[in-house]
PDB file of N, CA, C and O in Angstrom, chain B, residues numbered from 101:
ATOM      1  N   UNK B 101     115.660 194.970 -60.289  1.00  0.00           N
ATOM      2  CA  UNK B 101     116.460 193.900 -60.853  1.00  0.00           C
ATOM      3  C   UNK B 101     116.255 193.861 -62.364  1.00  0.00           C
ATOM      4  O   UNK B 101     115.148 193.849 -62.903  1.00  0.00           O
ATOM      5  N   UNK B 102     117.700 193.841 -63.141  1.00  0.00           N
ATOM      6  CA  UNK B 102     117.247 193.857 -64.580  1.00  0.00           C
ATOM      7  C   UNK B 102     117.202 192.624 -64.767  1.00  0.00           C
ATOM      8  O   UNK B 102     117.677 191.948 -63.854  1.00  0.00           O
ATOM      9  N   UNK B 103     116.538 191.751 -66.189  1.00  0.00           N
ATOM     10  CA  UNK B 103     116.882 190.788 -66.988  1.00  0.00           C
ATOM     11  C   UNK B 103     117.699 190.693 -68.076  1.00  0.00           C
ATOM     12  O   UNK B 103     117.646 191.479 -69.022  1.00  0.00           O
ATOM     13  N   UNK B 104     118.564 189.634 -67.979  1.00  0.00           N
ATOM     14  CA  UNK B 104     119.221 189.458 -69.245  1.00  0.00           C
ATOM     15  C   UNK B 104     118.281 189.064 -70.523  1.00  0.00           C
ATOM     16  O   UNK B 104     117.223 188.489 -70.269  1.00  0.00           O
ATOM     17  N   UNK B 105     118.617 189.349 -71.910  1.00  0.00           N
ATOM     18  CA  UNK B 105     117.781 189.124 -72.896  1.00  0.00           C
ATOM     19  C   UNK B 105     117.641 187.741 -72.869  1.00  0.00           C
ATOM     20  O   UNK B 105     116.572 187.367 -73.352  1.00  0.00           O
ATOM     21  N   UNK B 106     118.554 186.639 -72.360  1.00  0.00           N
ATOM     22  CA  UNK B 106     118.218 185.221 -72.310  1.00  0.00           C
ATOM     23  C   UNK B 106     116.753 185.178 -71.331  1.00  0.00           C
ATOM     24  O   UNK B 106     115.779 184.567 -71.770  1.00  0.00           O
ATOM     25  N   UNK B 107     116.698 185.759 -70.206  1.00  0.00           N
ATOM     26  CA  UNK B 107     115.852 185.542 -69.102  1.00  0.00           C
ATOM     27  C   UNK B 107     114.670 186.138 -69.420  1.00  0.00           C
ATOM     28  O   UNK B 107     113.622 185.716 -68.930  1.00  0.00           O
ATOM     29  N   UNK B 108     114.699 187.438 -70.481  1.00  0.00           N
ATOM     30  CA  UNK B 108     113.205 187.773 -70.905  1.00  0.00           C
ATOM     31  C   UNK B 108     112.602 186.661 -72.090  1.00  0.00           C
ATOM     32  O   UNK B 108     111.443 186.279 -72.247  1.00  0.00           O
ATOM     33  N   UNK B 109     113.975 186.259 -72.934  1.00  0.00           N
ATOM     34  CA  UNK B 109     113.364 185.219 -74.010  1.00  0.00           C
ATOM     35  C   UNK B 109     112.826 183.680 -73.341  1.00  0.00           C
ATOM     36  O   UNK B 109     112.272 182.787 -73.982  1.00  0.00           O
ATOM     37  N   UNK B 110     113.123 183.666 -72.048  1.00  0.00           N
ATOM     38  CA  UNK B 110     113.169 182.235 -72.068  1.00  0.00           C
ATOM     39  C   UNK B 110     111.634 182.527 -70.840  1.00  0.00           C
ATOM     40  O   UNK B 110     111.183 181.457 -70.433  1.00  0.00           O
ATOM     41  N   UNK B 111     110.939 183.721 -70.325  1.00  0.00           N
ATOM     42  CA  UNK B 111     110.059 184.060 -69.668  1.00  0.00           C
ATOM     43  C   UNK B 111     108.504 184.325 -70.982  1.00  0.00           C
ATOM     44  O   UNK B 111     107.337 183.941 -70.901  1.00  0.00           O
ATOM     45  N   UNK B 112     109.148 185.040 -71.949  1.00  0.00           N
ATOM     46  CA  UNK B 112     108.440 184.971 -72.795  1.00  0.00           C
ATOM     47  C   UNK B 112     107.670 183.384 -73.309  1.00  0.00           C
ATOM     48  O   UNK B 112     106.503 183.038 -73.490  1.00  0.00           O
ATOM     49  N   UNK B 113     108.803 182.797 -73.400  1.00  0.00           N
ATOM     50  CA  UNK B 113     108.434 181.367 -73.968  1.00  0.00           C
ATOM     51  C   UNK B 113     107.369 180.653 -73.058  1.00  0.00           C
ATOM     52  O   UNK B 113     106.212 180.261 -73.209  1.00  0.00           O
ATOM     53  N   UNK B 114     108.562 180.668 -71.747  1.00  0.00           N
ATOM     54  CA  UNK B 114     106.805 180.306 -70.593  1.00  0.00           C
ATOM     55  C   UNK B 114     105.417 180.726 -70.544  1.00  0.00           C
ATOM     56  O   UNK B 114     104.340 180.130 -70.525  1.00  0.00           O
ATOM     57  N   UNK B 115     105.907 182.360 -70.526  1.00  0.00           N
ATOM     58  CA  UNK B 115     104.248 182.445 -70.503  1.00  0.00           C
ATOM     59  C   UNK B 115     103.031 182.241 -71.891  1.00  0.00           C
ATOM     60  O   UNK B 115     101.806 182.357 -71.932  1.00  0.00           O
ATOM     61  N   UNK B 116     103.976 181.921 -72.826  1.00  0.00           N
ATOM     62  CA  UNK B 116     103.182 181.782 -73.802  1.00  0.00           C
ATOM     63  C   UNK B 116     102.574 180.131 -73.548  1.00  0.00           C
ATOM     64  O   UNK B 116     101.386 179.809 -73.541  1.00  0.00           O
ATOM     65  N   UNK B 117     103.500 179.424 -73.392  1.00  0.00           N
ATOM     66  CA  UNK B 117     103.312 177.901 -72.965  1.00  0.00           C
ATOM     67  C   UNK B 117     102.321 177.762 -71.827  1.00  0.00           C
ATOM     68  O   UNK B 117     101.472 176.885 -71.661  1.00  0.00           O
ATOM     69  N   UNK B 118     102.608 178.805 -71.085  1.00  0.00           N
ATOM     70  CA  UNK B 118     100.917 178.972 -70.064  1.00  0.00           C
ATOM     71  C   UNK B 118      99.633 179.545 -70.507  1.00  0.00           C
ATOM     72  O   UNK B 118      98.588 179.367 -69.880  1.00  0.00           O
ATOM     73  N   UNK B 119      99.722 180.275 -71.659  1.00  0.00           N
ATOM     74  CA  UNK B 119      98.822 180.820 -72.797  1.00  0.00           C
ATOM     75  C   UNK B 119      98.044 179.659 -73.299  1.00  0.00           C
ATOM     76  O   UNK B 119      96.872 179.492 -72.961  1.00  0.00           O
ATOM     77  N   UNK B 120      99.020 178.407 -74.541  1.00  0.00           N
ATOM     78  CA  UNK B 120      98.382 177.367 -74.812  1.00  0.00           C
ATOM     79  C   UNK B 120      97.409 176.665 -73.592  1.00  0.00           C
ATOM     80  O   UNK B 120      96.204 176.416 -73.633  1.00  0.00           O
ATOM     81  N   UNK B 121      98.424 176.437 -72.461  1.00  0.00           N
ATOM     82  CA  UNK B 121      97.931 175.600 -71.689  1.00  0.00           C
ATOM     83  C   UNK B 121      96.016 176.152 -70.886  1.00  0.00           C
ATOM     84  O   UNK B 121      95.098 175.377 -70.616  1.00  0.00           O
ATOM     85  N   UNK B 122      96.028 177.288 -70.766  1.00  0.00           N
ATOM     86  CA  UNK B 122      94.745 177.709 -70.072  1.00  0.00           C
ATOM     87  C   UNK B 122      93.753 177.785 -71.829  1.00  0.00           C
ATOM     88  O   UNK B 122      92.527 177.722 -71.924  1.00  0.00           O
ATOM     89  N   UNK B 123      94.310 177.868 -72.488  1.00  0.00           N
ATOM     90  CA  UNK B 123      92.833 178.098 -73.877  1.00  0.00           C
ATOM     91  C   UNK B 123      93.246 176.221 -74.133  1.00  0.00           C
ATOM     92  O   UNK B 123      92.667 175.945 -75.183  1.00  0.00           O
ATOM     93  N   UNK B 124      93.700 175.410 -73.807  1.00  0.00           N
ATOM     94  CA  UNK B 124      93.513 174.299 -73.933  1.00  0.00           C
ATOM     95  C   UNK B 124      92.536 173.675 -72.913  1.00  0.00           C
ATOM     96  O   UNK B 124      91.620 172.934 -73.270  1.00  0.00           O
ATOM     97  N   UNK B 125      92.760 173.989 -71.710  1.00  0.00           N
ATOM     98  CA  UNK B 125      91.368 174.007 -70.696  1.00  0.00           C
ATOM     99  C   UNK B 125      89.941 174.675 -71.006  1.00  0.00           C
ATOM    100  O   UNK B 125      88.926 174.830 -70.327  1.00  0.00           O
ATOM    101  N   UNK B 126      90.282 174.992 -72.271  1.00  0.00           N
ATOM    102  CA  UNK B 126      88.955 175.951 -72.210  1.00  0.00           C
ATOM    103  C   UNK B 126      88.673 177.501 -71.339  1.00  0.00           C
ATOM    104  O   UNK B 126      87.713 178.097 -70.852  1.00  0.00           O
ATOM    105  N   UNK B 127      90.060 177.687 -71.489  1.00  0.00           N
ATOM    106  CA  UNK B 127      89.591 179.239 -70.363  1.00  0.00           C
ATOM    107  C   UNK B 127      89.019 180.059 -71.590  1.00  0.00           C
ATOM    108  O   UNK B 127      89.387 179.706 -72.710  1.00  0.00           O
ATOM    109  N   UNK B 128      88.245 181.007 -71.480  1.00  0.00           N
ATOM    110  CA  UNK B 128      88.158 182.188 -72.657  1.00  0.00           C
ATOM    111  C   UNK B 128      89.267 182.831 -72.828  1.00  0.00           C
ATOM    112  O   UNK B 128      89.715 183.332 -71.797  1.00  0.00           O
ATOM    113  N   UNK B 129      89.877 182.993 -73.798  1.00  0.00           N
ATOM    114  CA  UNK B 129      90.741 184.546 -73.976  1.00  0.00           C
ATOM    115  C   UNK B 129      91.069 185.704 -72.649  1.00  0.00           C
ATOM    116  O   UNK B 129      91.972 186.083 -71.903  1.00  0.00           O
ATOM    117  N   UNK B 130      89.307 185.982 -73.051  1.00  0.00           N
ATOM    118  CA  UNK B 130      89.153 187.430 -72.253  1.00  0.00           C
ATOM    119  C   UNK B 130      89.326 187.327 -70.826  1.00  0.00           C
ATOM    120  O   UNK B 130      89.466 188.338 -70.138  1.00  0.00           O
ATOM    121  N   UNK B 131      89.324 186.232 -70.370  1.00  0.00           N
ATOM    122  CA  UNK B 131      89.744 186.079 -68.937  1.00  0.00           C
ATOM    123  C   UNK B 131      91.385 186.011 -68.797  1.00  0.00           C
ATOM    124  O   UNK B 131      91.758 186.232 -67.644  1.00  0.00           O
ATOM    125  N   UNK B 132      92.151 185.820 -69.486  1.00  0.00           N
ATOM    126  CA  UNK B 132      93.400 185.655 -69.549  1.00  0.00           C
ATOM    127  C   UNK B 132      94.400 187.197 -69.843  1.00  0.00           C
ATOM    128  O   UNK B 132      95.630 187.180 -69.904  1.00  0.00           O
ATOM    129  N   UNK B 133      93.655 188.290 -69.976  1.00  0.00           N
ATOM    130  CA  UNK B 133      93.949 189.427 -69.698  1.00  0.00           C
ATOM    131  C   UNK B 133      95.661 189.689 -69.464  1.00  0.00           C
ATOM    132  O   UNK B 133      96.526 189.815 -70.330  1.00  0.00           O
ATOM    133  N   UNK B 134      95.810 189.720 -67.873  1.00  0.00           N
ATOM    134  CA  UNK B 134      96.629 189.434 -67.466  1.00  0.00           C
ATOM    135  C   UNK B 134      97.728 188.840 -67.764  1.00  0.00           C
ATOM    136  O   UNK B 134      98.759 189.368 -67.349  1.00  0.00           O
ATOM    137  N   UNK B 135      97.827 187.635 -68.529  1.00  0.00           N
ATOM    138  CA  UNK B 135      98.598 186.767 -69.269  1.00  0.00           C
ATOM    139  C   UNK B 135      98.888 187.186 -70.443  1.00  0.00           C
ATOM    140  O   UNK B 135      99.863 186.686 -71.002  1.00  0.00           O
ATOM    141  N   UNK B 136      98.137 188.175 -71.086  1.00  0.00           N
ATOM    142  CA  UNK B 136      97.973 188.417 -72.714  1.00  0.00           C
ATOM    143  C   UNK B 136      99.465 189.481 -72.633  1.00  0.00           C
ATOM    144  O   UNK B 136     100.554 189.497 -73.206  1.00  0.00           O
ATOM    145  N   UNK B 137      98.918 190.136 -71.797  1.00  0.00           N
ATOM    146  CA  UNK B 137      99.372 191.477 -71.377  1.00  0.00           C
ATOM    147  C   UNK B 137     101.173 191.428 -71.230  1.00  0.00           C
ATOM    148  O   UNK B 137     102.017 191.776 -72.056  1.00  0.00           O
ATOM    149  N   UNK B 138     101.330 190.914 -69.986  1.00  0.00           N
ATOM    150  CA  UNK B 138     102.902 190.187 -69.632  1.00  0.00           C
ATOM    151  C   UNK B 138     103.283 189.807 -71.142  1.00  0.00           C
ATOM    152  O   UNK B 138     104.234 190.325 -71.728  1.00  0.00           O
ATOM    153  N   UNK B 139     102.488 188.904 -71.672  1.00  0.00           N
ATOM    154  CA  UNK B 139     103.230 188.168 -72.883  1.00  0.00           C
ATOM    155  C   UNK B 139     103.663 189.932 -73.911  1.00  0.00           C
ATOM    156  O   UNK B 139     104.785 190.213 -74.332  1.00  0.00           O
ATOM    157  N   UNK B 140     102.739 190.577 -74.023  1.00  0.00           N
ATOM    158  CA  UNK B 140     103.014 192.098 -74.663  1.00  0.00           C
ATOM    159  C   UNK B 140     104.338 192.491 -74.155  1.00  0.00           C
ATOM    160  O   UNK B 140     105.265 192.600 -74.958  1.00  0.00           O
ATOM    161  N   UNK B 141     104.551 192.754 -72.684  1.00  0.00           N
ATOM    162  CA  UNK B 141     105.678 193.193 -72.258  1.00  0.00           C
ATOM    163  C   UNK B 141     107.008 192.499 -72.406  1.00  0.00           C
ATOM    164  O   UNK B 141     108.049 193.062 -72.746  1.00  0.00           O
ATOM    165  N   UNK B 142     106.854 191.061 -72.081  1.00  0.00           N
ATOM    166  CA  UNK B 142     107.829 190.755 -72.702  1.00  0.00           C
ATOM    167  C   UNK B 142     108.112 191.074 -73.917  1.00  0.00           C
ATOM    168  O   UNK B 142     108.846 192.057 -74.020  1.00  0.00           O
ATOM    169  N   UNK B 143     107.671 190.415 -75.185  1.00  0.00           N
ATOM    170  CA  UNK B 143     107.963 190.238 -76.167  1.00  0.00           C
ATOM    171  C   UNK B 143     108.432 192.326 -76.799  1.00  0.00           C
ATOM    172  O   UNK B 143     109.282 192.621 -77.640  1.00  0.00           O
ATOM    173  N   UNK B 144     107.538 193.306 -76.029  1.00  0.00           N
ATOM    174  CA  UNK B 144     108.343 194.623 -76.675  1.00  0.00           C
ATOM    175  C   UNK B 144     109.918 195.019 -75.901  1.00  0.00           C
ATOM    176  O   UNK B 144     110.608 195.962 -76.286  1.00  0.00           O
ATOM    177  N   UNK B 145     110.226 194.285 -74.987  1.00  0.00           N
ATOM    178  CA  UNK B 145     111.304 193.803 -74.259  1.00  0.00           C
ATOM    179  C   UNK B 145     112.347 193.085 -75.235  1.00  0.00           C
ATOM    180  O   UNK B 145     113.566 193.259 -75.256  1.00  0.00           O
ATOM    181  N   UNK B 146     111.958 192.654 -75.644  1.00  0.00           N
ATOM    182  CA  UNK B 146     113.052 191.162 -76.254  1.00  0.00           C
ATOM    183  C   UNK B 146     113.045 191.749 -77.666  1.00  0.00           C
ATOM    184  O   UNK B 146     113.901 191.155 -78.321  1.00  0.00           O
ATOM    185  N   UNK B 147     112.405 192.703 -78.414  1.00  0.00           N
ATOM    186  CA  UNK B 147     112.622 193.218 -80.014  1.00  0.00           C
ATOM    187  C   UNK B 147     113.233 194.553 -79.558  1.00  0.00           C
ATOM    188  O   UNK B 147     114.051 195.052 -80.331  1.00  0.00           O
ATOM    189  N   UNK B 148     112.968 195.173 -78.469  1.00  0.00           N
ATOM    190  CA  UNK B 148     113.793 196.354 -78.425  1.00  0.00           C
ATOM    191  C   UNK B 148     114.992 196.489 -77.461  1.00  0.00           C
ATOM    192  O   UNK B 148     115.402 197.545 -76.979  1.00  0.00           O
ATOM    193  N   UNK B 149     115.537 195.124 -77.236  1.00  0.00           N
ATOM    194  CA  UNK B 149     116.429 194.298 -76.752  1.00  0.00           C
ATOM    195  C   UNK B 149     116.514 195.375 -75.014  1.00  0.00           C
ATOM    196  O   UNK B 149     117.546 195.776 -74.475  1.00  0.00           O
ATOM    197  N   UNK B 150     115.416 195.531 -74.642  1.00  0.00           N
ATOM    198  CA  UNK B 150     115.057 196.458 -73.429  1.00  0.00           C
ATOM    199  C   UNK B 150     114.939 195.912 -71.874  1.00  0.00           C
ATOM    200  O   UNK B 150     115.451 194.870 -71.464  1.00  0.00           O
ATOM    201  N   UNK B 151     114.093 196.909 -71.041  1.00  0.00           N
ATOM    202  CA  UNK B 151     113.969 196.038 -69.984  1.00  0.00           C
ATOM    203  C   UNK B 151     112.696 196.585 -69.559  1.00  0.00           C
ATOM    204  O   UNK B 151     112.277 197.671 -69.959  1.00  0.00           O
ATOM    205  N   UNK B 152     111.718 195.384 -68.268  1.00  0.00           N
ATOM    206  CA  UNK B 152     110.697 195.755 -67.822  1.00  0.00           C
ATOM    207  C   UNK B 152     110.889 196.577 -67.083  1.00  0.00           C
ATOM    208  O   UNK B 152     111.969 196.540 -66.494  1.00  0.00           O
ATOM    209  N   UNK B 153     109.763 197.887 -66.723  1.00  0.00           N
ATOM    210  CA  UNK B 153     109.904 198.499 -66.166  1.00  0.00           C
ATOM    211  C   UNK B 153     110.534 198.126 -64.513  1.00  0.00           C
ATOM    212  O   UNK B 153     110.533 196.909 -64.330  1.00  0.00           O
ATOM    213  N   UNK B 154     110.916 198.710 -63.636  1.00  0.00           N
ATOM    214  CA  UNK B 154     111.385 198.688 -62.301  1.00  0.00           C
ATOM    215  C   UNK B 154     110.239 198.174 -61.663  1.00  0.00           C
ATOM    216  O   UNK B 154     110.486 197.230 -60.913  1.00  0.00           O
ATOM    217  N   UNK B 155     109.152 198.488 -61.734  1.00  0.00           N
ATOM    218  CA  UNK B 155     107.695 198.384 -60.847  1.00  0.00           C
ATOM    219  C   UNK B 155     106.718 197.895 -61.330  1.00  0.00           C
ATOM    220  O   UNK B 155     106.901 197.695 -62.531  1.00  0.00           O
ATOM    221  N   UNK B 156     105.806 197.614 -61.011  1.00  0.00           N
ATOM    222  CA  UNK B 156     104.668 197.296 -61.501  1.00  0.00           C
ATOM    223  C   UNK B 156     103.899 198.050 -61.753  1.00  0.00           C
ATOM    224  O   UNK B 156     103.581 198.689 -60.750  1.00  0.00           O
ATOM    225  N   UNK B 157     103.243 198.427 -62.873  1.00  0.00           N
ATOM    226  CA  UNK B 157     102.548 198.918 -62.983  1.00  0.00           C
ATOM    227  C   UNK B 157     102.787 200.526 -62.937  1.00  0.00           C
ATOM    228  O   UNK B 157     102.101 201.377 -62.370  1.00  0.00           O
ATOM    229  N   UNK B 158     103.918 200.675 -63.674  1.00  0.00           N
ATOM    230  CA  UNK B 158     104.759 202.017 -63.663  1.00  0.00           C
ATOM    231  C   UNK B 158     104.196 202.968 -64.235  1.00  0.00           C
ATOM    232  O   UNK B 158     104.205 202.806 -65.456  1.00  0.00           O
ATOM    233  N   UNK B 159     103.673 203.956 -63.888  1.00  0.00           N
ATOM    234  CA  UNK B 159     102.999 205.198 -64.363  1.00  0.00           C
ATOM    235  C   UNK B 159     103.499 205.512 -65.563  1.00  0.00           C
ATOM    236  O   UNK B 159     104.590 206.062 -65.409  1.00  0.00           O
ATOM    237  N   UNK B 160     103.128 205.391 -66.949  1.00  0.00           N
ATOM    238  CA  UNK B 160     103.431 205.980 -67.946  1.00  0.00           C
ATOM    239  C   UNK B 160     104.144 204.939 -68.959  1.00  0.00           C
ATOM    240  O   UNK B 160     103.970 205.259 -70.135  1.00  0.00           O
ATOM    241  N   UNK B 161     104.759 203.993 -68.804  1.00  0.00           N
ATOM    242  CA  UNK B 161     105.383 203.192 -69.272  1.00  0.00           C
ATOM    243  C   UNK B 161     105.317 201.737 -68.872  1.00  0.00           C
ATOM    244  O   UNK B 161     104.879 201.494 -67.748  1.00  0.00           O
ATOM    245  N   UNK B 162     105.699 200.733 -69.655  1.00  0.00           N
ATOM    246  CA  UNK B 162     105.999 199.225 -69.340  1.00  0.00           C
ATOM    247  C   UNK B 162     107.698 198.903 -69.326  1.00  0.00           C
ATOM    248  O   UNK B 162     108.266 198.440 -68.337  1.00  0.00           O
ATOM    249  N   UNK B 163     108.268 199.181 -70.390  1.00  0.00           N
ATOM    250  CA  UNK B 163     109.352 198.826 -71.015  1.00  0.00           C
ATOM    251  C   UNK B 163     110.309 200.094 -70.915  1.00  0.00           C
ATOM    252  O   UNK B 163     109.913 201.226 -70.639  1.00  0.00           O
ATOM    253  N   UNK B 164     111.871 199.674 -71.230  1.00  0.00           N
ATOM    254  CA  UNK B 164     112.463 200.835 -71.304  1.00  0.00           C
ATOM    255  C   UNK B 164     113.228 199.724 -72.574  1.00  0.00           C
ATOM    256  O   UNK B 164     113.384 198.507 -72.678  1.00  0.00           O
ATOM    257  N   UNK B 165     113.603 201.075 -73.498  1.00  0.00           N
ATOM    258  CA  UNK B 165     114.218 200.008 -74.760  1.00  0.00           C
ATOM    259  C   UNK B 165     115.671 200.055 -74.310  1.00  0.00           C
ATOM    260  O   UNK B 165     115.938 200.674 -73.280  1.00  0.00           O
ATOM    261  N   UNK B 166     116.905 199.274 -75.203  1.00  0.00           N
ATOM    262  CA  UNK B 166     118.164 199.870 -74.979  1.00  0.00           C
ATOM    263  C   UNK B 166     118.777 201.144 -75.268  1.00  0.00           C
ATOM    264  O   UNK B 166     119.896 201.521 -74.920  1.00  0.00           O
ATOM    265  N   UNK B 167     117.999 201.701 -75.878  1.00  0.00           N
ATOM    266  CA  UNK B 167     118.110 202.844 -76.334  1.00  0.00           C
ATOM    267  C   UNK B 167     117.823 204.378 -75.445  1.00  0.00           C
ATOM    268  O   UNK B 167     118.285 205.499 -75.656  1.00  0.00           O
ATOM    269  N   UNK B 168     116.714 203.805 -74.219  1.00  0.00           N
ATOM    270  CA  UNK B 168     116.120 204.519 -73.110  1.00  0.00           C
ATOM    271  C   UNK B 168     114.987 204.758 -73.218  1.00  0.00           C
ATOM    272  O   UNK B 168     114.185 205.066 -72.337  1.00  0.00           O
ATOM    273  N   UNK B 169     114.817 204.619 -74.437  1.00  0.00           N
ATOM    274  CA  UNK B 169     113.047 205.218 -75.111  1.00  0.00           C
ATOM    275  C   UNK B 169     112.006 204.614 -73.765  1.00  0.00           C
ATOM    276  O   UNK B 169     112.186 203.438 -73.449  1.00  0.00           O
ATOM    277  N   UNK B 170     111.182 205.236 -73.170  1.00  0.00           N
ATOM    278  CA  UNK B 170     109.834 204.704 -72.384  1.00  0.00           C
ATOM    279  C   UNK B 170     108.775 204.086 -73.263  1.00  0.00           C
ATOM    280  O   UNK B 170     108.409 204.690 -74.271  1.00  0.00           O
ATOM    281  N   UNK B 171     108.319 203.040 -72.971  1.00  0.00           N
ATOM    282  CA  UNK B 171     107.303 202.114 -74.058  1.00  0.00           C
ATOM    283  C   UNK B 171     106.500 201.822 -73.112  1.00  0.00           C
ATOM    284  O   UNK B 171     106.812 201.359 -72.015  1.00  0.00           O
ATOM    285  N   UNK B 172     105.027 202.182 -73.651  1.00  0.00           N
ATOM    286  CA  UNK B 172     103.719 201.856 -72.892  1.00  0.00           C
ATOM    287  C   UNK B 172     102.899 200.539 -73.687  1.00  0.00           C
ATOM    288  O   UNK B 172     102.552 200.565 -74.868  1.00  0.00           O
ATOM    289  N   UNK B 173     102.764 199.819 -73.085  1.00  0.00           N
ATOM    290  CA  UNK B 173     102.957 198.508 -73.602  1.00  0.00           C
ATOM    291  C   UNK B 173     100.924 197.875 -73.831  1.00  0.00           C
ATOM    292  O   UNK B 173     100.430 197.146 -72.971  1.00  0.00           O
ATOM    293  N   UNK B 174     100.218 198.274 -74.895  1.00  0.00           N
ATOM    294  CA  UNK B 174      99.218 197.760 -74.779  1.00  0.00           C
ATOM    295  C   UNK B 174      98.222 196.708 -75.434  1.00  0.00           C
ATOM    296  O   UNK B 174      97.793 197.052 -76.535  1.00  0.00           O
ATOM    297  N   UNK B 175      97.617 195.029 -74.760  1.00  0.00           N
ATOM    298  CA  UNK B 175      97.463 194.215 -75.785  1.00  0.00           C
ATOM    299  C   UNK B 175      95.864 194.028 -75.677  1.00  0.00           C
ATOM    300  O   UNK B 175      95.113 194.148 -74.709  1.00  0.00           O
ATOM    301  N   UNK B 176      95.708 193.812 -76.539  1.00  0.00           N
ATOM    302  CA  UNK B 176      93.728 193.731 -76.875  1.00  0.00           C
ATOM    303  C   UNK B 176      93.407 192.046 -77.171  1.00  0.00           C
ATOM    304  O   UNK B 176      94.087 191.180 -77.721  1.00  0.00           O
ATOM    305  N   UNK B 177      92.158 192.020 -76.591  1.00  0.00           N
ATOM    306  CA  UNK B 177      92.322 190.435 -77.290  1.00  0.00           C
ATOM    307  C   UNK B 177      90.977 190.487 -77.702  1.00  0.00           C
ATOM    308  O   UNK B 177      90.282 191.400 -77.256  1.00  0.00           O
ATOM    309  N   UNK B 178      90.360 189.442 -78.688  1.00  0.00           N
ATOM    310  CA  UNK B 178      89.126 189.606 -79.240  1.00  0.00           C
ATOM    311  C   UNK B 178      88.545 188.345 -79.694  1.00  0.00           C
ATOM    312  O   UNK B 178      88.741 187.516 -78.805  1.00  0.00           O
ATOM    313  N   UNK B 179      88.120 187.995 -80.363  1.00  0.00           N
ATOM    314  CA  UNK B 179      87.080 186.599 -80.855  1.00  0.00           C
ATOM    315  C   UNK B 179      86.388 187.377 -82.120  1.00  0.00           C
ATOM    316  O   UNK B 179      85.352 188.010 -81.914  1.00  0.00           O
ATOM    317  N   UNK B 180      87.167 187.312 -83.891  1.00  0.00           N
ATOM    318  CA  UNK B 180      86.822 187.652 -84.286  1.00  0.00           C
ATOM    319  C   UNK B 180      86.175 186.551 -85.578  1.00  0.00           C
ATOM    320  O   UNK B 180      87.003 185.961 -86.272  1.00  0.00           O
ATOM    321  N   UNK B 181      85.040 186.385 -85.771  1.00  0.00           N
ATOM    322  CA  UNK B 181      84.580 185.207 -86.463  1.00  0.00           C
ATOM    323  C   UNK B 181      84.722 184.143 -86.118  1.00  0.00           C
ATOM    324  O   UNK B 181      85.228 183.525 -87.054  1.00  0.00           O
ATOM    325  N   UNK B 182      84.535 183.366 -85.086  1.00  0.00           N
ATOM    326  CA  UNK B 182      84.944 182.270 -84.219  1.00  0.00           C
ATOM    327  C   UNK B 182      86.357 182.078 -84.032  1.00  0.00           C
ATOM    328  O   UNK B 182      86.860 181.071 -83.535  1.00  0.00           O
ATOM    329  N   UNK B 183      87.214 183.479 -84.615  1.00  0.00           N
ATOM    330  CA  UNK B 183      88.894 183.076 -84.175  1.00  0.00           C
ATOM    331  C   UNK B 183      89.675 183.642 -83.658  1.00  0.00           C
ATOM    332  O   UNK B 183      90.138 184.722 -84.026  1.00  0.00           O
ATOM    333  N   UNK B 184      90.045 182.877 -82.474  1.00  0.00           N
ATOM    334  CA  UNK B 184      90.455 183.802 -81.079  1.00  0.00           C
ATOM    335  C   UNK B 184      92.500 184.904 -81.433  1.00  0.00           C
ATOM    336  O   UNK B 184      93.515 184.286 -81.755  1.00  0.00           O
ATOM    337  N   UNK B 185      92.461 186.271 -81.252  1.00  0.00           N
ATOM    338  CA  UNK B 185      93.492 186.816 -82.070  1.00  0.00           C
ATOM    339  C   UNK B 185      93.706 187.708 -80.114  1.00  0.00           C
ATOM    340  O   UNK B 185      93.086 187.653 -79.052  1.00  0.00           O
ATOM    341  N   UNK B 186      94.628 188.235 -80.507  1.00  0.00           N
ATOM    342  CA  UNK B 186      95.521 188.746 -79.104  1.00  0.00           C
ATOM    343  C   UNK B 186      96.730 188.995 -79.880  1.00  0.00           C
ATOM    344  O   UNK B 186      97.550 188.152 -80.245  1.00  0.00           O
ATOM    345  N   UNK B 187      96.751 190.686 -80.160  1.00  0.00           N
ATOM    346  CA  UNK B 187      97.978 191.486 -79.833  1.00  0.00           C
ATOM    347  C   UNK B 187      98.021 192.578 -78.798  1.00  0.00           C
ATOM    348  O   UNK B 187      99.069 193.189 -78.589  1.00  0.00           O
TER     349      UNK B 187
END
């Protein structure tokens, strides 16, 4: 199933809004992995006006751009001087 660029922008927005919401509980970062990650895929989705891969966890790739290009989609998160950063 593809997404329309409305449905990746407006998925993006959520999961970021679930981002605030767990480091407002106090989750660590580094446990939020998972969340960091999706938010990566979307957002190289929505600048290369693309789509998520078909599967999860697709051998070789995350993204396909509009263009067709395969994009392997990868985000790091860290705690650098008491300030929490995630690309």
């Amino acid at each position: 199933m593809t997404l329309s660029q409305t449905q990746i922008i407006r998925s993006l927005a959520d999961a970021l809004q679930w981002l605030e919401k767990e480091l407002s509980w106090g989750a660590p970062l580094a446990e939020l992995r998972h969340l960091t990650g999706r938010i990566g895929e979307l957002y190289a989705a929505m600048i290369t006006r693309g789509q998520m891969a078909m599967a999860v966890n697709q051998v070789g790739y995350d993204v396909v751009s509009a263009e067709g290009d395969t994009i392997s989609v990868k985000t790091f998160t860290e705690v650098v001087a008491g300030i929490r950063t995630s690309c």
